[in-house]
N, C-alpha and C positions, 0 to 999 in steps of 0.2 A: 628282185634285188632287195638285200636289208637294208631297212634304214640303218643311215648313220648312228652309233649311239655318242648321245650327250649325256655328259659325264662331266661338270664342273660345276656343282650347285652353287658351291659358296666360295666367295674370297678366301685367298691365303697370302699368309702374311711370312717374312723371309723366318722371324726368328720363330715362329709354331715348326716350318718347317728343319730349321737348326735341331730344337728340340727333337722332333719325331726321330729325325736322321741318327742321332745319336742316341736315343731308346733302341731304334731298329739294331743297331749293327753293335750290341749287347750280349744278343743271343738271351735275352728272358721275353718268358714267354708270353702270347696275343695279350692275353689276360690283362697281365700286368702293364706291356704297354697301351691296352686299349684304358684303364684306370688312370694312368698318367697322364695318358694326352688329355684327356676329361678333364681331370684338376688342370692342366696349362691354359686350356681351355676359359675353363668356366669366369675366371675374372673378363673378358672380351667379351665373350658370346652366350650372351645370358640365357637365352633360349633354348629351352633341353633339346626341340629337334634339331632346331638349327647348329647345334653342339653336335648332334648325334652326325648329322650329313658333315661336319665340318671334317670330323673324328675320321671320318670313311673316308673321303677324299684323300687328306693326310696317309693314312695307312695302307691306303689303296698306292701311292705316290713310293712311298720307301717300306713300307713291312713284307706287302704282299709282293709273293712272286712269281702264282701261279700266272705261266704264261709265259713266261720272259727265261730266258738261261742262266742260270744256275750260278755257273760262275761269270757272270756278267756283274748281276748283283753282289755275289763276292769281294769281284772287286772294288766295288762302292764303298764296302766294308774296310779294304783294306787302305783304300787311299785314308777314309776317317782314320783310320785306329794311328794314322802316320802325321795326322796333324794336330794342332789346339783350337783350330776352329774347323767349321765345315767350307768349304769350297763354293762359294755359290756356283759354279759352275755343274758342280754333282747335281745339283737340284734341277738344274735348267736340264738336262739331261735325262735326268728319271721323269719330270714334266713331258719334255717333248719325245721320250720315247713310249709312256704309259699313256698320255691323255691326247689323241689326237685332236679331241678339239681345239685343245690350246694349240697345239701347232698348229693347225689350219689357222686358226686367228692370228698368230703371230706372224706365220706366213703371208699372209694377207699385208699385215702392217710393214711388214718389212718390205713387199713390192711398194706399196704407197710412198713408201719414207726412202725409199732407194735414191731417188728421184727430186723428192718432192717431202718437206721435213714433216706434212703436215697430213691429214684423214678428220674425215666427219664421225660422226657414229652414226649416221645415217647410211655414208658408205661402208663402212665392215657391217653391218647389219645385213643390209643387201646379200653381201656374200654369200655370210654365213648360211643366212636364210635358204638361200638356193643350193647348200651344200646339205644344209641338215631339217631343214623343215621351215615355213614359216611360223611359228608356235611361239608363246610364253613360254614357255620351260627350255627354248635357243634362247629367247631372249636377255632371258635372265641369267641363265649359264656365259655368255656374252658379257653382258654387264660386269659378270664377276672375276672373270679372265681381265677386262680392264682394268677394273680396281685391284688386282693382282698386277701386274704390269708397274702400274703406277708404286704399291707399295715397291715393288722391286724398284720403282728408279728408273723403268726402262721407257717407261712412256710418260708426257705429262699433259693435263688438263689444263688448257689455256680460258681464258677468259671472253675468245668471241666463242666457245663449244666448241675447238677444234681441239684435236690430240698432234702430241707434239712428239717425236723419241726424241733421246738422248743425242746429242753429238758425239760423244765418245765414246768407245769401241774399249771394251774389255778385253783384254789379253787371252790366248787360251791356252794353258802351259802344255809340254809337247807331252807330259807324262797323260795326260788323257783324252788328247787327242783322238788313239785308237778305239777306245772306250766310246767317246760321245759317237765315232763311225757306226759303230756297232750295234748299238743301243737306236741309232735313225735308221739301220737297215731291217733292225727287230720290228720296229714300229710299222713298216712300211711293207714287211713281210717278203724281204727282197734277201736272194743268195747272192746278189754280185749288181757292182753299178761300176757305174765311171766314176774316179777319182773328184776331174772335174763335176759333177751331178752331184755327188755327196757335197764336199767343199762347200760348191756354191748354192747348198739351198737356205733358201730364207728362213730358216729356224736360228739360224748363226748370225740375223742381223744387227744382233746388240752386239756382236764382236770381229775380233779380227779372227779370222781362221785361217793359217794358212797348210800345207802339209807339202814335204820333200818326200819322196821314194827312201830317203835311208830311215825315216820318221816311222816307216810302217812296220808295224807288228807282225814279224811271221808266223809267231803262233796262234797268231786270229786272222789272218789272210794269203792269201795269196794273189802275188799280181801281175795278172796277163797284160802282152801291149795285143789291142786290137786295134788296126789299121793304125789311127793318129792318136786314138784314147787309151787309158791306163787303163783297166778293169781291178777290182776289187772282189775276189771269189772269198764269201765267207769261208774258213774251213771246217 
């Protein structure tokens, strides 16, 4: 079996990501966005490699899209080109579809916080550890998904060293709903799940998510009843 790959070197912060998101969905070329994000960059992160991994993460997040469908990403494109800001929800989506590790960490805190408002870093370390290695380079990757969280808002750092989430639950408007389905079945490498299963997975713990049968896209699903469950067949 391969190992898991880690993939989250460095913090990312909401408005780098605003930025990229609307260089990507442009249409000008690597070049040029890779030149940009560099200059957004470089007042923060002073450090050319650590610029350099920041730069890749970023563009790894919204440019590239070797891997993922075609018109998936499209539509990312086209929800931006319809508003005046970026959607943080887009983001949490290409996150949790492109970087498993993030979703597995988030996953994590979302069962902890279900429950219970509160997580060690001692406990998601443990996790993680036993999902991706016990190594420096989980470690750290770990750490930076925190302090990404945190810059989002979603988690916070109390003062006895617990982590806290948020209380309140962001909205998920019903226009991308189908979209963020899509995007957790790309990642997961799955043609069909249960309604309930997509819905309720912990990648969605910072929000409300709910979905009705008339919600569903029929030009990206179709959906069987099996026995008591809804099924979702990509098409």
């Amino acid at each position: 079996m391969m190992p898991k790959k880690v993939n989250f070197s460095r913090h990312l912060e909401k408005h780098w990501l605003d930025q990229v998101a609307i260089l990507s969905s442009q249409k000008i070329d690597e070049i040029d966005v890779f030149e940009n994000i560099s200059r957004i960059l470089e007042p923060s992160v002073r450090s050319k490699i650590n610029r350099d991994k920041t730069r890749s993460q970023l563009m790894n997040i919204w440019f590239y899209k070797s891997g993922f469908d075609e018109s998936w990403h499209a539509s990312a494109f086209e929800y931006l080109n319809k508003v005046d800001h970026v959607p943080f929800i887009l983001h949490w989506g290409m996150l949790i579809t492109k970087n498993n590790f993030f979703a597995d960490a988030v996953r994590f805190i979302g069962r902890k916080t279900k429950y219970n408002s509160q997580f060690t870093y001692g406990q998601i370390e443990k996790y993680i550890s036993e999902l991706y290695g016990d190594t420096e380079t989980v470690k750290r990757s770990l750490r930076s998904v925190l302090k990404t969280l945190i810059n989002f808002q979603i988690i916070h750092r109390e003062q006895n060293g617990y982590y806290s989430s948020q209380k309140s639950k962001g909205i998920i408007e019903k226009k991308y709903k189908n979209w963020l389905l899509f995007g957790l079945m790309q990642s997961k490498g799955l043609n069909s799940r249960s309604v309930v299963d997509l819905v309720d997975d912990l990648v969605w713990f910072p929000f409300l998510f709910t979905l009705t049968v008339n919600e569903i896209d029929e030009s990206l699903f179709e959906l069987h009843q099996q026995g008591n469950d809804l099924i979702l067949f990509k098409k």
